[in-house]
PDB file as gemmi writes it, atoms N, CA and C in Angstrom:
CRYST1    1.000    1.000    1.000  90.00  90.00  90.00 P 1                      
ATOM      1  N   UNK A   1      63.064 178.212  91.099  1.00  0.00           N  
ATOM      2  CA  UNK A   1      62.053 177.245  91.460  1.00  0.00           C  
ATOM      3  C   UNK A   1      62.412 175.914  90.814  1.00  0.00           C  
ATOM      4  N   UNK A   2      62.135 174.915  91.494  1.00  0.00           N  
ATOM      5  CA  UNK A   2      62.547 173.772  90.724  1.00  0.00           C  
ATOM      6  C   UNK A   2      60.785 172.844  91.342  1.00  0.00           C  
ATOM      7  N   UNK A   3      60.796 171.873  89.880  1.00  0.00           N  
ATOM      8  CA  UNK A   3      59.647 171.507  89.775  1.00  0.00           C  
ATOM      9  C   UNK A   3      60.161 170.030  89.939  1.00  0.00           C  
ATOM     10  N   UNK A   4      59.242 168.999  90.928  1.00  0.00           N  
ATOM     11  CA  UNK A   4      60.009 167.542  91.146  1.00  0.00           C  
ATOM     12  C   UNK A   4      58.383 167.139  90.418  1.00  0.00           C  
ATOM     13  N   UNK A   5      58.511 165.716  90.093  1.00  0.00           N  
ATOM     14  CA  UNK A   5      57.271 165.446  90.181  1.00  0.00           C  
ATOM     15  C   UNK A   5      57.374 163.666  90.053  1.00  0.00           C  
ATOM     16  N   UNK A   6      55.752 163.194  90.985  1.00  0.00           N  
ATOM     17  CA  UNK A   6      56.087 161.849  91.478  1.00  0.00           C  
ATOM     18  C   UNK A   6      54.544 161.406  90.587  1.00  0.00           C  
ATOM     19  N   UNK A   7      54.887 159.973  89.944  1.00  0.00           N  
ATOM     20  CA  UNK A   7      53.877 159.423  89.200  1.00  0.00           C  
ATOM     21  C   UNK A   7      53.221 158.865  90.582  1.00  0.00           C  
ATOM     22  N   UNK A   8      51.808 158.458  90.458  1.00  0.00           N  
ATOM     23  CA  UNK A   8      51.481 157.375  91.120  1.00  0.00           C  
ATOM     24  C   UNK A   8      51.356 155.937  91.256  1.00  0.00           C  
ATOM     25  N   UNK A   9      51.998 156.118  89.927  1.00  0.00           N  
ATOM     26  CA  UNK A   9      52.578 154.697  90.218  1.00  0.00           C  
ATOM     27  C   UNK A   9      53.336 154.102  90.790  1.00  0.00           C  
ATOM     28  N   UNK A  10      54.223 155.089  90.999  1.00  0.00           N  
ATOM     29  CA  UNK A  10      55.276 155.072  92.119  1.00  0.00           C  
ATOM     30  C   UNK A  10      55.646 155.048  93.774  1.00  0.00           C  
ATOM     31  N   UNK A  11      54.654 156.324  93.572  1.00  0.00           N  
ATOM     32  CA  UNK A  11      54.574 157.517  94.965  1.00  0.00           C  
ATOM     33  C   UNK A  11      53.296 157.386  95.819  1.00  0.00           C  
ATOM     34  N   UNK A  12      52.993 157.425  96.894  1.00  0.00           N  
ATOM     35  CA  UNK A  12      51.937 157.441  97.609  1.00  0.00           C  
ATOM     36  C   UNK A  12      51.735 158.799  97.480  1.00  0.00           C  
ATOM     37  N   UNK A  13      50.418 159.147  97.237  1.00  0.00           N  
ATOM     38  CA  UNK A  13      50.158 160.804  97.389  1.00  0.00           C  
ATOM     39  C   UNK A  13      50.441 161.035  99.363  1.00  0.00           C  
ATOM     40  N   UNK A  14      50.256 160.432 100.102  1.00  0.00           N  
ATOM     41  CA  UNK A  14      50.074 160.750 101.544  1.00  0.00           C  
ATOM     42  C   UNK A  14      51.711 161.263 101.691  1.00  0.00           C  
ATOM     43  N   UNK A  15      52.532 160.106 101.562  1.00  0.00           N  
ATOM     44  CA  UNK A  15      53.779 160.639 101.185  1.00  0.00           C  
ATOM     45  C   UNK A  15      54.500 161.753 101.023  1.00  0.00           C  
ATOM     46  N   UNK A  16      54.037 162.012  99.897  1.00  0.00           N  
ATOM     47  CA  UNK A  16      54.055 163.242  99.063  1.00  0.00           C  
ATOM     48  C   UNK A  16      53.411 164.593 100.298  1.00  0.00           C  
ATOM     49  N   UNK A  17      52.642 164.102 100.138  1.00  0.00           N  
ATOM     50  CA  UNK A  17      52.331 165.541 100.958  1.00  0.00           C  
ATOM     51  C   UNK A  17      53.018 165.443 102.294  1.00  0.00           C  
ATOM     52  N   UNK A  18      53.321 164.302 102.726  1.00  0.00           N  
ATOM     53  CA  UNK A  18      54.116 164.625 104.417  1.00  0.00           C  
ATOM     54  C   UNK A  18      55.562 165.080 104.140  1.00  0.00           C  
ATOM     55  N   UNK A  19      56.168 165.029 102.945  1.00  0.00           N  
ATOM     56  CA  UNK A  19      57.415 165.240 102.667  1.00  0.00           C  
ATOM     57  C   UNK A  19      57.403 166.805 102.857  1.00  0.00           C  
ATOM     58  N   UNK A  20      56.533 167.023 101.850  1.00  0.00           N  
ATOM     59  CA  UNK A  20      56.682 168.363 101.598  1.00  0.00           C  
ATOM     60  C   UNK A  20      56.409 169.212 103.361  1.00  0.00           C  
ATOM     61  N   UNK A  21      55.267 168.557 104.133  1.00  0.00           N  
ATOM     62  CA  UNK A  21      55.289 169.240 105.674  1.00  0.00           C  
ATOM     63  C   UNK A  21      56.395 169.118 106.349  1.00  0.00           C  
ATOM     64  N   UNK A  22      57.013 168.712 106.383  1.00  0.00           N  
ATOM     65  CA  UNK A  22      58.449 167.878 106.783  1.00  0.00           C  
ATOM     66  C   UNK A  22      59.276 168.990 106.901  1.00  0.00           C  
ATOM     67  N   UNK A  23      59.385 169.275 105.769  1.00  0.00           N  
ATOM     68  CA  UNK A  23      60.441 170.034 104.504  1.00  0.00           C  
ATOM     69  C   UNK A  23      59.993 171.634 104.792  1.00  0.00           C  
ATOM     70  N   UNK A  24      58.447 172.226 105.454  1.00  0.00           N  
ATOM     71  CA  UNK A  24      58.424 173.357 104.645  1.00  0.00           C  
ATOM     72  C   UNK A  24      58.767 174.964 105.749  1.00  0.00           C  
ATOM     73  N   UNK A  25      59.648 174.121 106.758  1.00  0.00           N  
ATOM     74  CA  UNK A  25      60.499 175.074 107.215  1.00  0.00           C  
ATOM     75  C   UNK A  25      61.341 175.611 106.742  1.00  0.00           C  
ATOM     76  N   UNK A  26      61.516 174.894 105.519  1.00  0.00           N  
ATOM     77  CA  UNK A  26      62.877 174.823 104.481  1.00  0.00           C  
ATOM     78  C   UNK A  26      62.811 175.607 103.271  1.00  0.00           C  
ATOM     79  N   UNK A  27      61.396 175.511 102.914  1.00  0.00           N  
ATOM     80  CA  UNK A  27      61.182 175.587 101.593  1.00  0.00           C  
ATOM     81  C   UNK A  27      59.647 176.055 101.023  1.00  0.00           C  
ATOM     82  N   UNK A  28      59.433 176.991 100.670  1.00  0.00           N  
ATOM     83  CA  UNK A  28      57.506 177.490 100.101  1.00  0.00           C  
ATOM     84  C   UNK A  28      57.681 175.874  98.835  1.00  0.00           C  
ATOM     85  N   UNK A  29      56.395 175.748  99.066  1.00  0.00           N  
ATOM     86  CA  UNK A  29      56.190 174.883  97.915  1.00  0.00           C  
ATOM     87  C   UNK A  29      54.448 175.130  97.663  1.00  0.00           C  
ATOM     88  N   UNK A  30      54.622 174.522  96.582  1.00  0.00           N  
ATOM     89  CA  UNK A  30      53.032 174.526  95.347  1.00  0.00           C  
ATOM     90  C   UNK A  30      52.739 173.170  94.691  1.00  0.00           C  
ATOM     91  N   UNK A  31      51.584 172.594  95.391  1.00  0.00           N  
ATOM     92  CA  UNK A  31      51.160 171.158  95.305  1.00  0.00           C  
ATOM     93  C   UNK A  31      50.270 171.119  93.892  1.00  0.00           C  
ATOM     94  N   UNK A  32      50.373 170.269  92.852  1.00  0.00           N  
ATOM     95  CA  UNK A  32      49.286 170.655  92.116  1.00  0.00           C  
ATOM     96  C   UNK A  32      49.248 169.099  91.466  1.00  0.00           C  
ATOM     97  N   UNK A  33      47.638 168.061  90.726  1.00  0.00           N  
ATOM     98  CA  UNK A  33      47.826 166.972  90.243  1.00  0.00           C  
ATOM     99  C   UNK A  33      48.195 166.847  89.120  1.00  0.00           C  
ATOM    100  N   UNK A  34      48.164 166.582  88.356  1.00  0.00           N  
ATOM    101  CA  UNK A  34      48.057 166.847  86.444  1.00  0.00           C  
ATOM    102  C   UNK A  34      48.080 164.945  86.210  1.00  0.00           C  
ATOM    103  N   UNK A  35      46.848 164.661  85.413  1.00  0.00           N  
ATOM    104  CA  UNK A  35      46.910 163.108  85.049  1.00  0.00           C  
ATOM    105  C   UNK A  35      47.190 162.091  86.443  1.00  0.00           C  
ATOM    106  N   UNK A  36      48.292 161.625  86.166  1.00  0.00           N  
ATOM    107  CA  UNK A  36      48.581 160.507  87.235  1.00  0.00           C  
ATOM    108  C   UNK A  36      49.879 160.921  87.979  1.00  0.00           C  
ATOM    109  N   UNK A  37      50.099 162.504  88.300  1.00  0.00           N  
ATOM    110  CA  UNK A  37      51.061 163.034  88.974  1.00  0.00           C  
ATOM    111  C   UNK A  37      50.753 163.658  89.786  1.00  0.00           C  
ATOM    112  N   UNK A  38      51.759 163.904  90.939  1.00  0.00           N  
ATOM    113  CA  UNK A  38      51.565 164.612  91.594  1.00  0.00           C  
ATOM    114  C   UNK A  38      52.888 165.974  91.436  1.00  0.00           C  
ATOM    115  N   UNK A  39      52.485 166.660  91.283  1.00  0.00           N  
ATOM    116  CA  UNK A  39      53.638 167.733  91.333  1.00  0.00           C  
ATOM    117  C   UNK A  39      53.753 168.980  92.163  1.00  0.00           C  
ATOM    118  N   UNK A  40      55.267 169.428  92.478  1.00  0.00           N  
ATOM    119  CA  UNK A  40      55.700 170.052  93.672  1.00  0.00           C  
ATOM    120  C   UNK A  40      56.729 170.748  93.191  1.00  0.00           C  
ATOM    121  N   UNK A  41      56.332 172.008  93.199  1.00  0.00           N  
ATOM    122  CA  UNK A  41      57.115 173.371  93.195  1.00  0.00           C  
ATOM    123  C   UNK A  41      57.944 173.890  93.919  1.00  0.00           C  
ATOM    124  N   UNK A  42      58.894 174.062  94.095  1.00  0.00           N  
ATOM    125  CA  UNK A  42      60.016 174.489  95.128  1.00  0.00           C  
ATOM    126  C   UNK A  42      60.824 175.332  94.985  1.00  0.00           C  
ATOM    127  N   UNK A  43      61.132 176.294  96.323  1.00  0.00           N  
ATOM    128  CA  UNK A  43      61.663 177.295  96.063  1.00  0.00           C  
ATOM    129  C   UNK A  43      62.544 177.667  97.750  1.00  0.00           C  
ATOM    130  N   UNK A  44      63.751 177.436  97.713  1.00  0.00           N  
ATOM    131  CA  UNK A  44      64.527 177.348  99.186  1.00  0.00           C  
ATOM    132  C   UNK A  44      64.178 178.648  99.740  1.00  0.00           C  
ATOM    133  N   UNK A  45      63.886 178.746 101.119  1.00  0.00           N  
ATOM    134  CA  UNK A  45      63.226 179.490 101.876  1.00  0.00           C  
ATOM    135  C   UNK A  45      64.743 180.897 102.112  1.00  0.00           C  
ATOM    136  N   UNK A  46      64.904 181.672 102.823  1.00  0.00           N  
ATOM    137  CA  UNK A  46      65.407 182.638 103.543  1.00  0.00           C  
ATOM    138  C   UNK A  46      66.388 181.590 103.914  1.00  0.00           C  
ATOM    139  N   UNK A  47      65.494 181.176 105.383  1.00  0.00           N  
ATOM    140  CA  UNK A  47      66.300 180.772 106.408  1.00  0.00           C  
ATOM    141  C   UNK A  47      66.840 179.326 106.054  1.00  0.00           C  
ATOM    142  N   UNK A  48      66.514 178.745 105.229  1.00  0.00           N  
ATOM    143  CA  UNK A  48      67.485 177.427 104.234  1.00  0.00           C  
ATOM    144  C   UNK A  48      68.379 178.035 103.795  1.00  0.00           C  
ATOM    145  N   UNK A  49      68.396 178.931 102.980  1.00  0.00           N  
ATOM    146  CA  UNK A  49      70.011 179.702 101.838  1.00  0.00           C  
ATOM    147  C   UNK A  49      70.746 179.746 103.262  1.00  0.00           C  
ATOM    148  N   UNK A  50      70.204 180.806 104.352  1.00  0.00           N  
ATOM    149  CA  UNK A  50      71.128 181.440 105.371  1.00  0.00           C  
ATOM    150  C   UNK A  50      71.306 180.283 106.132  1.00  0.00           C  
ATOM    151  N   UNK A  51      70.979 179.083 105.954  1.00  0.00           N  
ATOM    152  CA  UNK A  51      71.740 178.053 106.451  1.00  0.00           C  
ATOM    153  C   UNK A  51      72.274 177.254 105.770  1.00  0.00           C  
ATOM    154  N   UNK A  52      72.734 177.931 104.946  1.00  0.00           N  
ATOM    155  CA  UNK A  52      73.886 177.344 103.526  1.00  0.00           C  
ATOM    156  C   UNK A  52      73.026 175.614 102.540  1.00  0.00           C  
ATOM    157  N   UNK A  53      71.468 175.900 102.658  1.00  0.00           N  
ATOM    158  CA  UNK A  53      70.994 174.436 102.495  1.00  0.00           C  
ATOM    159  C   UNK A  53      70.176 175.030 101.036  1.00  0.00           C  
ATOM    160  N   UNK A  54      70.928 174.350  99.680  1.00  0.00           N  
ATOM    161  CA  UNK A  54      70.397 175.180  98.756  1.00  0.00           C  
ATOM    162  C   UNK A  54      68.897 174.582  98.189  1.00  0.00           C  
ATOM    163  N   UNK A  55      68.338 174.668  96.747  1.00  0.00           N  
ATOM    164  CA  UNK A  55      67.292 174.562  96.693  1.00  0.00           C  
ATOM    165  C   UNK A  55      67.557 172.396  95.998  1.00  0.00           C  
ATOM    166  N   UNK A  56      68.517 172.615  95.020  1.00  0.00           N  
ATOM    167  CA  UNK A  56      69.190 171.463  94.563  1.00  0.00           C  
ATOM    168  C   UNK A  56      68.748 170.233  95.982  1.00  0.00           C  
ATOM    169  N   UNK A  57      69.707 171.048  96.916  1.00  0.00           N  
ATOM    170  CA  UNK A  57      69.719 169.511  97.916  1.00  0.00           C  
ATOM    171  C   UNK A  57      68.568 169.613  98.699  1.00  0.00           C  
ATOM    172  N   UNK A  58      67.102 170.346  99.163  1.00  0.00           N  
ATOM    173  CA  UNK A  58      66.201 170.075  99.557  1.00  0.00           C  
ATOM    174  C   UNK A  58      64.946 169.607  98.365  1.00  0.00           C  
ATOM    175  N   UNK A  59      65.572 169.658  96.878  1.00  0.00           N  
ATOM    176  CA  UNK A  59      65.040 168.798  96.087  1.00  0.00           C  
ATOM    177  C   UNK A  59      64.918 167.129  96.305  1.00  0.00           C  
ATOM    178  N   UNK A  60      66.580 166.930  96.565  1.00  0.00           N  
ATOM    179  CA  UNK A  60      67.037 165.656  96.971  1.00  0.00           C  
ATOM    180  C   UNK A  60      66.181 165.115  97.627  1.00  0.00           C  
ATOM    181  N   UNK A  61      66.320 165.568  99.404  1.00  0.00           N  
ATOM    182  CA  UNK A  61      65.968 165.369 100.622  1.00  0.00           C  
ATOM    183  C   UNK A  61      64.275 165.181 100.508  1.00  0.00           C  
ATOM    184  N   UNK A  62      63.655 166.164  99.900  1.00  0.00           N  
ATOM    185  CA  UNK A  62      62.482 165.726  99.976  1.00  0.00           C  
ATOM    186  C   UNK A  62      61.683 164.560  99.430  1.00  0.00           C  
ATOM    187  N   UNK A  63      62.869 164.626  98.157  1.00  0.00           N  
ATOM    188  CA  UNK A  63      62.158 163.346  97.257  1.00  0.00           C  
ATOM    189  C   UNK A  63      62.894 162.240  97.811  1.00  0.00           C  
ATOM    190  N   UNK A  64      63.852 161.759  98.291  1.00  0.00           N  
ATOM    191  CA  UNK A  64      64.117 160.519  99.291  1.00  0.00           C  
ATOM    192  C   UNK A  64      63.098 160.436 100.502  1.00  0.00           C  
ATOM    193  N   UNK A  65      62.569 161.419 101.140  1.00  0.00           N  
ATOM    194  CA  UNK A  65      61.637 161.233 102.247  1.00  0.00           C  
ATOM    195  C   UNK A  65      60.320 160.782 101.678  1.00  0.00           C  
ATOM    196  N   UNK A  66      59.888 161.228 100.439  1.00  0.00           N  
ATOM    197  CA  UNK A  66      58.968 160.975  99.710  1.00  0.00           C  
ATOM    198  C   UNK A  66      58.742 159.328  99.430  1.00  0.00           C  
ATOM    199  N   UNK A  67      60.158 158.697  99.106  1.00  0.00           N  
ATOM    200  CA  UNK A  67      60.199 157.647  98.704  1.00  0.00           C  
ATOM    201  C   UNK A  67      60.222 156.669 100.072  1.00  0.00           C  
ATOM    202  N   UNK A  68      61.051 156.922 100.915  1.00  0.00           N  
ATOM    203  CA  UNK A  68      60.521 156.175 101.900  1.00  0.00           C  
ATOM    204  C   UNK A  68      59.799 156.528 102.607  1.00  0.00           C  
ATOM    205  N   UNK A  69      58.585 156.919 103.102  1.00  0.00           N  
ATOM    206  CA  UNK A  69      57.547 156.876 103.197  1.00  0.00           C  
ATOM    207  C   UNK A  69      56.255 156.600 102.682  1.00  0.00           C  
ATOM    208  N   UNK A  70      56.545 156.313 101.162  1.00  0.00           N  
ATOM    209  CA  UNK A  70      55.982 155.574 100.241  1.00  0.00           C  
ATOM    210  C   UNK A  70      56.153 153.919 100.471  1.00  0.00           C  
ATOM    211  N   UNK A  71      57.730 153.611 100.855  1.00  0.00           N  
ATOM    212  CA  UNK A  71      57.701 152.474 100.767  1.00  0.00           C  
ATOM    213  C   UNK A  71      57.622 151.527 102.453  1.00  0.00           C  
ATOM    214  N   UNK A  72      57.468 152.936 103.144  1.00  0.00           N  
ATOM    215  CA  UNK A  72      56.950 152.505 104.871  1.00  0.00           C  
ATOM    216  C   UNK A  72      55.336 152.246 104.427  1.00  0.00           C  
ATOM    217  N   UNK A  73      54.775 153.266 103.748  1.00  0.00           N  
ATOM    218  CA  UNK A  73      53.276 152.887 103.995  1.00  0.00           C  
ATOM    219  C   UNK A  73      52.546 151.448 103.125  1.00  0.00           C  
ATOM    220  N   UNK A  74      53.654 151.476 102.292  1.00  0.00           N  
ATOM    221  CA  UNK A  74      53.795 150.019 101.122  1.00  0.00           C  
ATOM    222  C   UNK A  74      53.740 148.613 102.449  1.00  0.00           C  
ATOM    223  N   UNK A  75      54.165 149.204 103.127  1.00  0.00           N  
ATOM    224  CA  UNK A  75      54.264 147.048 104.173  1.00  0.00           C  
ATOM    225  C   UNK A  75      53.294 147.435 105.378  1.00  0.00           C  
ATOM    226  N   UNK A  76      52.821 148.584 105.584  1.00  0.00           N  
ATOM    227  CA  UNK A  76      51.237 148.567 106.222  1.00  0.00           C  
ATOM    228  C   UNK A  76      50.064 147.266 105.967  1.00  0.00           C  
ATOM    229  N   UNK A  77      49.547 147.253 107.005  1.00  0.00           N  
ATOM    230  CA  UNK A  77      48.602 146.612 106.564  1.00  0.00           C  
ATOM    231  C   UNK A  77      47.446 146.763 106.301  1.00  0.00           C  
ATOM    232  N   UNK A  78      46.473 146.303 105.486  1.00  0.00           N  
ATOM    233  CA  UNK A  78      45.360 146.820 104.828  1.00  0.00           C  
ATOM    234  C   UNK A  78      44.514 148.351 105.886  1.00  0.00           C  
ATOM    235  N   UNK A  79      44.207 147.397 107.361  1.00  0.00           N  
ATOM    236  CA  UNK A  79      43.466 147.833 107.948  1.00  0.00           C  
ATOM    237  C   UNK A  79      44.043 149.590 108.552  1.00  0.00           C  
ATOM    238  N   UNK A  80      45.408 149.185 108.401  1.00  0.00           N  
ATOM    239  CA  UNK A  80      46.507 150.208 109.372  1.00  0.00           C  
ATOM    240  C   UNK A  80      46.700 151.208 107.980  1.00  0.00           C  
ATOM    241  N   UNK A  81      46.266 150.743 107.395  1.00  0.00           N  
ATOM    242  CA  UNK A  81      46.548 151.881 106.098  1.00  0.00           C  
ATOM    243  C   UNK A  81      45.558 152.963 106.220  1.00  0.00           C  
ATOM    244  N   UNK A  82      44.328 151.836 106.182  1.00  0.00           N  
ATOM    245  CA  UNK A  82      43.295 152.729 105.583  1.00  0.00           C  
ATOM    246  C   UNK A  82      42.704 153.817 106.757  1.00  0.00           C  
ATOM    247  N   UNK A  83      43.620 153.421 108.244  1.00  0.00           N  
ATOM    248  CA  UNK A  83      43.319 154.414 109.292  1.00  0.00           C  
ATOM    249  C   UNK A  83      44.459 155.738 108.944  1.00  0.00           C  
ATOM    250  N   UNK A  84      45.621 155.176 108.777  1.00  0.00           N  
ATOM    251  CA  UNK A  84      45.994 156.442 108.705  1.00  0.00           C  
ATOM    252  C   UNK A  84      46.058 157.379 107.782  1.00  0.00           C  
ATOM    253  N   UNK A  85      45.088 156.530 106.465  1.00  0.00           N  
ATOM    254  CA  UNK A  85      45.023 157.319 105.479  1.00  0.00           C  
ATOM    255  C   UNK A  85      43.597 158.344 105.867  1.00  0.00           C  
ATOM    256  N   UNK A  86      42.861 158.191 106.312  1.00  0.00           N  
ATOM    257  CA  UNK A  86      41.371 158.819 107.334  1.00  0.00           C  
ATOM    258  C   UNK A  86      42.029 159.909 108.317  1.00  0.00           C  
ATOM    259  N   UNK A  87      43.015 159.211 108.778  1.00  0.00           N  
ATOM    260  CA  UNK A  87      43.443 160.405 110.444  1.00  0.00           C  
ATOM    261  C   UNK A  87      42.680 159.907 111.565  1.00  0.00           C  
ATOM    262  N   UNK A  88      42.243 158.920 111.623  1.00  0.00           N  
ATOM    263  CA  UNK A  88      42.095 157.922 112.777  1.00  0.00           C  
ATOM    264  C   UNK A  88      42.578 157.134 113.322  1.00  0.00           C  
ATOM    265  N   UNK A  89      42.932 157.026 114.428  1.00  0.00           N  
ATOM    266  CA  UNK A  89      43.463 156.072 115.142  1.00  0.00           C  
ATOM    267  C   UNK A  89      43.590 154.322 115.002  1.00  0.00           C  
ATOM    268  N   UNK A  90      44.317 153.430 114.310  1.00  0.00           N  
ATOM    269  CA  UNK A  90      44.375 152.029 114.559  1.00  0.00           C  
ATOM    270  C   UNK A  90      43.604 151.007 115.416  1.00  0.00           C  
TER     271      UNK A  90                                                      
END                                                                             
């Protein structure tokens, strides 16, 4: 299991969690907050190993998707944020 973990100072929590949906064909994971973190448990799935994709590089992958999508929702604009942070439409 490998444990990543994103401050919020950094990281958009929305982010964070779309990475990990992204990702969890790949990989079981375990979302949990602690203080001003968000943290994510990981553990490469079956069908990741048997596709030679280990746990190391969907560590990587997730936390680069993490980051840009943090820094896509960073040049949103106020109004466009706060819809898709709801799940409503623009």
């Amino acid at each position: 299991m490998t444990e990543l973990r994103f401050h919020e100072d950094l990281y958009d929590g929305f982010a964070v969690d779309e990475a990990v949906r992204v990702y969890a064909d790949f990989l079981d994971a375990e979302l949990a907050r602690e203080h001003e973190t968000w943290v994510v448990k990981i553990s490469a799935s079956p069908h990741a190993l048997a596709e030679g994709i280990d746990e190391v590089t969907l560590a990587a992958e997730l936390s680069n998707y993490a980051l840009g999508k943090t820094i896509e929702r960073s040049r949103l604009p106020e109004d466009v944020l706060a819809a898709a942070s709801s799940g409503e439409p623009a």
